[in-house]
C-alpha positions in Angstrom: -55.0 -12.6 99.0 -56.6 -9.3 97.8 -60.6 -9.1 98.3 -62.4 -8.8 95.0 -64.1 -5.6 94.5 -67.4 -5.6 92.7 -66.7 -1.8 91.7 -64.0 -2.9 89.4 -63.4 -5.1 86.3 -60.3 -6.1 85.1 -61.0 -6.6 80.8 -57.3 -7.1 79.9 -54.4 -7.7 81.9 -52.3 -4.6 83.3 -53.7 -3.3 80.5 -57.9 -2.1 80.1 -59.9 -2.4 83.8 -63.6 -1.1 83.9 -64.4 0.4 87.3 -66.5 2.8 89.2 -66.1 6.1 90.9 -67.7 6.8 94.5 -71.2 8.3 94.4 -72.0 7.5 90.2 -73.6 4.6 88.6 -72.0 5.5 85.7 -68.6 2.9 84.9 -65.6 4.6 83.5 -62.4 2.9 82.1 -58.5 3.1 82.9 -56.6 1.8 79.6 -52.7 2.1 79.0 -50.9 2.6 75.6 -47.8 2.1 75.9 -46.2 2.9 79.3 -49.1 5.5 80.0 -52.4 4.9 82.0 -55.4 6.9 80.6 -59.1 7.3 82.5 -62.6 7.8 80.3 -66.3 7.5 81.0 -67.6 4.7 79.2 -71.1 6.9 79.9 -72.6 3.3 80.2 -74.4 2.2 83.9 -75.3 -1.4 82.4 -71.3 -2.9 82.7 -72.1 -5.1 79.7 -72.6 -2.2 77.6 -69.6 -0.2 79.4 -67.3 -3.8 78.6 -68.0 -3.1 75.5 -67.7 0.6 75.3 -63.9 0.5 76.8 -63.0 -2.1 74.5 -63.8 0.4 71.6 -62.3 3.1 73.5 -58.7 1.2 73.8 -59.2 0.2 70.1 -59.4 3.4 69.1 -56.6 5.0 71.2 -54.1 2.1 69.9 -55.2 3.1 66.4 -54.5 7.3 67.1 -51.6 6.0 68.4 -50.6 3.7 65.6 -51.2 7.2 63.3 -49.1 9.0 65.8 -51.9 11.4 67.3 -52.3 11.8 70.6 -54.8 9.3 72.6 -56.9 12.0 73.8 -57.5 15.1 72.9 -59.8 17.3 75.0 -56.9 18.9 76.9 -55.3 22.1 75.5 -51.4 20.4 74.8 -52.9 17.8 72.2 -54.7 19.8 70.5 -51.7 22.1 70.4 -49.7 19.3 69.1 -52.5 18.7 66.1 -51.9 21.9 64.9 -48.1 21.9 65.0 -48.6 18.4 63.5 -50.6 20.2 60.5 -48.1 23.0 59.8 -45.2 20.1 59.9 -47.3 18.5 57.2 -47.7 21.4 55.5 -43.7 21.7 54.9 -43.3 18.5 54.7 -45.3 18.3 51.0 -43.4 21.7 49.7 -45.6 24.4 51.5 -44.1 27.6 53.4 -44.9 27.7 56.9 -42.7 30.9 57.9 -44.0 31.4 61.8 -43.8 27.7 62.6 -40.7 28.1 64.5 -42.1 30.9 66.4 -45.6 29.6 66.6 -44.1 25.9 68.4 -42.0 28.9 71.1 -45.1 30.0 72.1 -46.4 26.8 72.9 -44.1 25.2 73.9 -42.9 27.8 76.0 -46.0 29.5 77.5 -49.0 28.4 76.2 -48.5 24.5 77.0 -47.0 25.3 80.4 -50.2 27.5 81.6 -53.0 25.4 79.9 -51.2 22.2 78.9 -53.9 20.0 81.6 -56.8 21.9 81.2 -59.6 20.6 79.3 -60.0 22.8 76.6 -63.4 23.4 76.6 -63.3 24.6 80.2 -61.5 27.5 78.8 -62.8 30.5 79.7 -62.5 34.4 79.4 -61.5 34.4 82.9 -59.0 31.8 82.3 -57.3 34.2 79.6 -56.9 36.9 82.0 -55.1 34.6 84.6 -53.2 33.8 81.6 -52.1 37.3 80.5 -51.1 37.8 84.4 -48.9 34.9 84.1 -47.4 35.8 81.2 -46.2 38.9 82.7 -44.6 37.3 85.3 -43.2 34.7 83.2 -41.7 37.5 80.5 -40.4 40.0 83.6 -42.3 42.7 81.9 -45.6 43.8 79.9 -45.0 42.1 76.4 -45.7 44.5 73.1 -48.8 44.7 71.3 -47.1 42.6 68.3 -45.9 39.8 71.1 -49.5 39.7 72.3 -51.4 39.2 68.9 -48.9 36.5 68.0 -50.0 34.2 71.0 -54.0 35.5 70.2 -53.2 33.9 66.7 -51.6 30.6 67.6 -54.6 30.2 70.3 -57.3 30.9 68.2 -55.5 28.0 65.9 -55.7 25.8 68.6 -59.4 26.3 69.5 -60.5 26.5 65.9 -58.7 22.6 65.7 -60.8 22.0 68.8 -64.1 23.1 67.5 -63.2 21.5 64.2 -62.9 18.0 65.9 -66.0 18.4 68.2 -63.9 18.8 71.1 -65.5 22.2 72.0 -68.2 24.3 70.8 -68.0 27.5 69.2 -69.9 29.3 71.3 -67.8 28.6 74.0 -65.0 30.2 72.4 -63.0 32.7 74.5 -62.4 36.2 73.3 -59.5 37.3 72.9 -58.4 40.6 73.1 -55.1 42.2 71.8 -53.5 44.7 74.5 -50.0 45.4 74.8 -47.5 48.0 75.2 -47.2 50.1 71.9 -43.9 49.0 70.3 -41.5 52.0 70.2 -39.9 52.7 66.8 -35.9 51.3 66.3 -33.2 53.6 67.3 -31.5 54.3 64.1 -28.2 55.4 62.8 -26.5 58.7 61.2 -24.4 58.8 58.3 -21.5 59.1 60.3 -22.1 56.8 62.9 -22.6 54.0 59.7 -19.2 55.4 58.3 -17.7 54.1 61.6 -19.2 50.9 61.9 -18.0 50.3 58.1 -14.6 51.2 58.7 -14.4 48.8 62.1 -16.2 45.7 60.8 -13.0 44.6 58.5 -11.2 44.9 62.3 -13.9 43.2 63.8 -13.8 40.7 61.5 -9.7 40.1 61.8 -9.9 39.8 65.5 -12.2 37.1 65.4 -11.6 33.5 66.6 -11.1 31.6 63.9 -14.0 29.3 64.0 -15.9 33.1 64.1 -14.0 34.9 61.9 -16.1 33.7 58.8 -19.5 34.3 60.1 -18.2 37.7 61.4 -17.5 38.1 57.4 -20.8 36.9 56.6 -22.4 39.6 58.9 -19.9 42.4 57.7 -21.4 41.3 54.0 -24.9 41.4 55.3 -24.7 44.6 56.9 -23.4 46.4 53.5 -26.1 45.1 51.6 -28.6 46.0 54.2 -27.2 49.6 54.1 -27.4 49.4 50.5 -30.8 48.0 49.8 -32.5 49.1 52.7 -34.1 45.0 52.9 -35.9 44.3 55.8 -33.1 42.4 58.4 -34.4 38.4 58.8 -35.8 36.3 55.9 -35.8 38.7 53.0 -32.0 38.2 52.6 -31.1 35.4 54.8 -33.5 33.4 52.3 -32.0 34.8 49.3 -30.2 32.5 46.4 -27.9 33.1 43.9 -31.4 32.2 41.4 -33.1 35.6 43.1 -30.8 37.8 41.6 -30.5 39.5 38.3 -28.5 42.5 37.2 -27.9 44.8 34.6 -25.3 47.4 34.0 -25.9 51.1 33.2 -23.5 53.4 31.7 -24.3 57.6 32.0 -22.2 60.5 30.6 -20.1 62.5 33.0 -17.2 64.6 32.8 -14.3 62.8 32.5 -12.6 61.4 35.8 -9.0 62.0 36.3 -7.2 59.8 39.0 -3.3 60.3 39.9 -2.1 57.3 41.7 -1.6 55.0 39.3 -2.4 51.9 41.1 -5.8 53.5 41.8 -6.1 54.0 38.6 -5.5 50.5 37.0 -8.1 49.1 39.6 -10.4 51.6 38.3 -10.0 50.6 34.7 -10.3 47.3 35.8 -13.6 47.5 37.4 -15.3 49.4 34.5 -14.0 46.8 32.1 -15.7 44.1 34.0 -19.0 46.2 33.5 -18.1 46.6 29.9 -18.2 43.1 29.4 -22.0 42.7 31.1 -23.6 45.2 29.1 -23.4 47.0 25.5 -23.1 50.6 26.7 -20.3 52.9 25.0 -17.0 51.4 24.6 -13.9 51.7 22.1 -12.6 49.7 19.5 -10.4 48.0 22.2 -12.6 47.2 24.3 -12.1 50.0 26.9 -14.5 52.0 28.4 -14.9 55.6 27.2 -13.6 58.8 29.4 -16.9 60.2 29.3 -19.0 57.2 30.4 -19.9 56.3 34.7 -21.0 52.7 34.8 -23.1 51.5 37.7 -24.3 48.0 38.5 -28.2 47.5 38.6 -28.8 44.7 41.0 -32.8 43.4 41.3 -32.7 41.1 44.1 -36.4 38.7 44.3 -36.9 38.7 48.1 -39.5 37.1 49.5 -40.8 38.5 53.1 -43.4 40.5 55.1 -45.5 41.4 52.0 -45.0 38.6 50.1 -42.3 38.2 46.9 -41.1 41.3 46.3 -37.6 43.3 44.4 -35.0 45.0 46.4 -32.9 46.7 44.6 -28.9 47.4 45.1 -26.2 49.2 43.6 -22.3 49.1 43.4 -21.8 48.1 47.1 -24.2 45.1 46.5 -22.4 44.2 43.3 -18.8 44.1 45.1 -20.2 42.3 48.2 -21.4 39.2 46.3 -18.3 39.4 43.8 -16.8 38.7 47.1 -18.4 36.3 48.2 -19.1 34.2 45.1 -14.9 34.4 44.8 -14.6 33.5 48.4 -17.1 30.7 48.8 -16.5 28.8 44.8 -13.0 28.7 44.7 -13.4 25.2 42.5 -15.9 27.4 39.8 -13.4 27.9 36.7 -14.7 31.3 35.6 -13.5 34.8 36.0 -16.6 36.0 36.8 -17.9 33.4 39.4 -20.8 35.8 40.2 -22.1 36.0 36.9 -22.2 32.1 36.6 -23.5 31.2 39.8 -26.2 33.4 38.5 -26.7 32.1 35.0 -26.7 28.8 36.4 -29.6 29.4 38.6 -27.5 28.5 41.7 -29.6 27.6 44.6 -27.4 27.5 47.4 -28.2 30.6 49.8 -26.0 33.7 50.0 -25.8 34.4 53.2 -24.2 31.6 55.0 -20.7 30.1 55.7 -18.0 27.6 53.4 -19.5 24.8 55.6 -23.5 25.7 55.2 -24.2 27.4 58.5 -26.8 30.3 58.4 -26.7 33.2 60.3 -29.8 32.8 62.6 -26.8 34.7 65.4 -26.4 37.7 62.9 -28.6 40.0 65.2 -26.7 38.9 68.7 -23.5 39.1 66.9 -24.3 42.5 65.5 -25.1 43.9 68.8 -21.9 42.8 70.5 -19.8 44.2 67.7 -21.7 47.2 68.3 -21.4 47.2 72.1 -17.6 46.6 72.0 -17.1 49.6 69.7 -19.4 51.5 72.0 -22.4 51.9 69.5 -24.9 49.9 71.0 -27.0 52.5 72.7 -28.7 55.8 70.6 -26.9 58.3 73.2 -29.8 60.3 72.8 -32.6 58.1 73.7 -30.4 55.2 75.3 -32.3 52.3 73.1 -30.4 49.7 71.4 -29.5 49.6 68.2 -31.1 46.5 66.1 -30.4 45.2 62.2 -33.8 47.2 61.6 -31.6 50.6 62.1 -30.3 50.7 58.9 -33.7 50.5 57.0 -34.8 53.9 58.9 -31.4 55.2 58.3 -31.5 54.0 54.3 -34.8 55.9 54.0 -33.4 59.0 55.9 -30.5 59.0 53.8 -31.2 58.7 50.2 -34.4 61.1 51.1 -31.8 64.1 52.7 -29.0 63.3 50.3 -30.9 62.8 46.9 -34.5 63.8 47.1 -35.9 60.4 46.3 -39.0 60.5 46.1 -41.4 59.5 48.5 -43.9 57.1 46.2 -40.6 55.2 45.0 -38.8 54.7 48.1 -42.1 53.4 49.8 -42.1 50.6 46.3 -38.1 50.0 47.0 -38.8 49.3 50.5 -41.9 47.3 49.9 -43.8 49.2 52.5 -47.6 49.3 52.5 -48.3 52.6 50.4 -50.9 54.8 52.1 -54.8 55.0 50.5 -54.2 57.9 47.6 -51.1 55.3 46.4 -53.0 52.1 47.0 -56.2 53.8 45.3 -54.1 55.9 42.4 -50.6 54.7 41.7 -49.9 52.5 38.6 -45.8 52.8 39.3 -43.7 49.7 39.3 -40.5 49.2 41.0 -38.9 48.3 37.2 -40.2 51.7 36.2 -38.1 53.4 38.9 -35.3 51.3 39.6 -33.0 53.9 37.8 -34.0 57.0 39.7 -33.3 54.9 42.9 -29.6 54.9 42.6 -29.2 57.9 44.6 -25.7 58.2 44.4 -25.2 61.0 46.8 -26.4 58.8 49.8 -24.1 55.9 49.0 -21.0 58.0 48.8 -21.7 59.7 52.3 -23.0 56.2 53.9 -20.0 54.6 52.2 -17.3 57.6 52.6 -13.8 55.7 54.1 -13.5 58.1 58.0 -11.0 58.1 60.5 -12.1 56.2 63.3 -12.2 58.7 66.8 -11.1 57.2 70.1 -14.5 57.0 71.2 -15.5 54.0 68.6 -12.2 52.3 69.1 -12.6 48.4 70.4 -10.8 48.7 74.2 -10.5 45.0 73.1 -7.7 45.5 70.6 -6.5 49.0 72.2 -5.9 46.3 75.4 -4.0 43.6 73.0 -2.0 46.4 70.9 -0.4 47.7 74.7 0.1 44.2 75.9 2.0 43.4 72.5 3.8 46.6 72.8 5.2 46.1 76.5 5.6 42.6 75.4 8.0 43.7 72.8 9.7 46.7 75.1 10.5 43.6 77.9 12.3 41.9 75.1 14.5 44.4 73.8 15.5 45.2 77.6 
């Protein structure tokens, strides 16, 4: 039979036992909730006073744990989980919390693996250096100045929760400093180099795996209206809904357009007639558009990203790109002009996505192997990859070279932040300008139908055309 020990109490069963640490007269307690076994100073030396001072200390660890907080929270990863907690609360009653996902990466992937068992307030500057040394490691390389102030940011969360619950003081906060390597600006595209990655998509999308093919669509849709709009790639259209769009339809005089092929011609008829019928601009008695008149889609798209709710605004190509995919995706919609309803009706469903819901949080990794396997991937004169974020610098480049936009309205169309004289002086508004932005010399070059040159053919399906060919050579032998 065990020996009693005087230097240890046993309050409740397997469950709360009082005891004392070699060389202190102070008692402490070891308590479990649940299956897990915590340790505390009761700060008591009288053990009737530290009884009672562990019994309060379980009590109030089953009752965190009843309200589903963590039963202690000195160390770094429950505080961490307190303010993931708070942001999850947050969207839980109808708030936006856009960097949560990112925000729970970091901790959950660096910040909880290096301090997870520290006791926050033993946090120090030093600490934070070990930290960043780590983190090099752990990344393979020095992360960018952006990377860095988005870990700064979710720490300094975590130690404001700290100091905000007593669980540190704020003197004792560490200081931290944002250093990084200087982000280098995106490769970007040419004209040309966007006229061959618009003539292979509808390829790229064909040769997909069927359970691909229709996100390949839904990227081949995205990157159109990127090259259109010039939106930021991410949330500013991947967010969008069919309620965030309006357009309007306007009609200029031009000298008349003659067209030969006669099938080309009925199409064309066909699509000005559809714009008759949205706006009142200059028609005949029949209903058909007049020789004289160009008619061009205004589309105002409420996006809401970097710099808050903002319009992007797109022209033809955005027009026919959601005509296709409102006809595509609402099959069961009994209207002619499914766009126009799903519109009207303040549709909420989001744009960008597939028949069966699915988003396209892959559009950038699927972009760059399209772009890889049609031998685009790298700028060949500065060997960086090609991102989404290449078509904004080549929209600005573009309708600047091509039309002479101006400089104050492309900086309002792209939603940038204007510099000082603008912020100070400019009363413009994107509605004001809207018409000026159509720069229609830019689309036609970044929309202009190529030939596609060896070099920017898939080996892919130059591989399965020669396999089919000797396939069907060996049969007629």
């Amino acid at each position: 039979m065990p020996v009693k020990r005087d230097d240890t109490h046993q309050l409740i069963e397997r469950e709360l036992v009082v005891f004392k640490r070699p060389n202190t007269e102070v008692w402490y307690c070891r308590y479990k909730v649940e299956d897990t076994w915590f340790t505390q100073t009761t700060k008591e030396r009288d053990l009737n006073k530290a009884n009672a001072a562990a019994q309060k200390i379980l009590a109030k660890a089953l009752l965190r744990k009843e309200e589903n907080l963590p039963v202690v929270t000195k160390r770094l990863r429950d505080v961490a989980q307190l303010v993931l907690k708070a942001m999850e609360a947050r969207i839980a009653s109808g708030h936006k919390v856009d960097s949560y996902t990112q925000y729970k990466r970091i901790i959950d992937k660096y910040l909880v693996p290096f301090f997870g068992s520290m006791v926050i307030s033993n946090i120090t500057s030093e600490t934070i250096e070990d930290y960043e040394k780590w983190r090099v490691k752990e990344m393979g390389k020095t992360p960018k100045y952006s990377t860095v102030r988005k870990h700064n940011v979710v720490l300094n969360m975590i130690f404001k929760e700290a100091i905000s619950r007593n669980l540190m003081s704020g003197l004792k906060m560490p200081y931290l400093e944002t250093k990084g390597q200087k982000s280098e600006r995106h490769a970007t595209f040419t004209v040309y180099e966007t006229n061959i990655i618009l003539a292979n998509m509808p390829e790229w999308v064909a040769n997909g795996r069927q359970h691909h093919k229709e996100k390949r669509q839904v990227v081949h849709d995205y990157v159109r209206v990127l090259v259109d709009t010039g939106a930021r790639p991410g949330k500013e259209l991947l967010d969008l809904q069919w309620k965030n769009i309006e357009f309007e339809v306007q009609h200029e005089t031009a000298g008349v357009q003659f067209v030969e092929d006669e099938v080309e011609k009925e199409e064309m008829i066909d699509y000005e007639r559809e714009y008759v019928e949205l706006s009142n601009g200059p028609y005949d008695e029949e209903g058909n558009p007049l020789p004289n008149t160009v008619w061009t889609p205004i589309v105002s798209l409420f996006v809401d990203g970097k710099e808050g709710t903002r319009h992007a605004v797109g022209y033809d190509m955005t027009y026919r790109v959601l005509k296709e995919i409102a006809n595509r995706r609402y099959k069961n919609i009994r209207k002619s002009n499914k766009l126009q309803h799903l519109i009207e009706t303040k549709n909420e469903d989001k744009i960008f996505m597939t028949s069966d819901g699915e988003g396209l949080a892959s559009a950038l990794h699927m972009f760059q192997h399209f772009l890889e396997e049609y031998n685009m991937l790298k700028d060949r004169n500065t060997g960086r990859k090609r991102v989404l974020y290449s078509f904004r610098s080549l929209f600005s480049t573009a309708v600047m070279d091509y039309d002479d936009v101006d400089m104050r309205d492309l900086a309002k169309a792209l939603g940038n932040s204007p510099e000082m004289l603008m912020k100070r002086y400019d009363r413009g508004t994107l509605k004001q300008i809207k018409h000026k932005l159509k720069a229609p010399n830019a689309r036609q070059a970044l929309f202009k139908p190529v030939e596609v040159p060896d070099l920017y053919q898939s080996a892919k399906v130059a591989a399965k055309a020669s396999k089919a060919k000797s396939k069907a050579k060996t049969k007629s032998q």
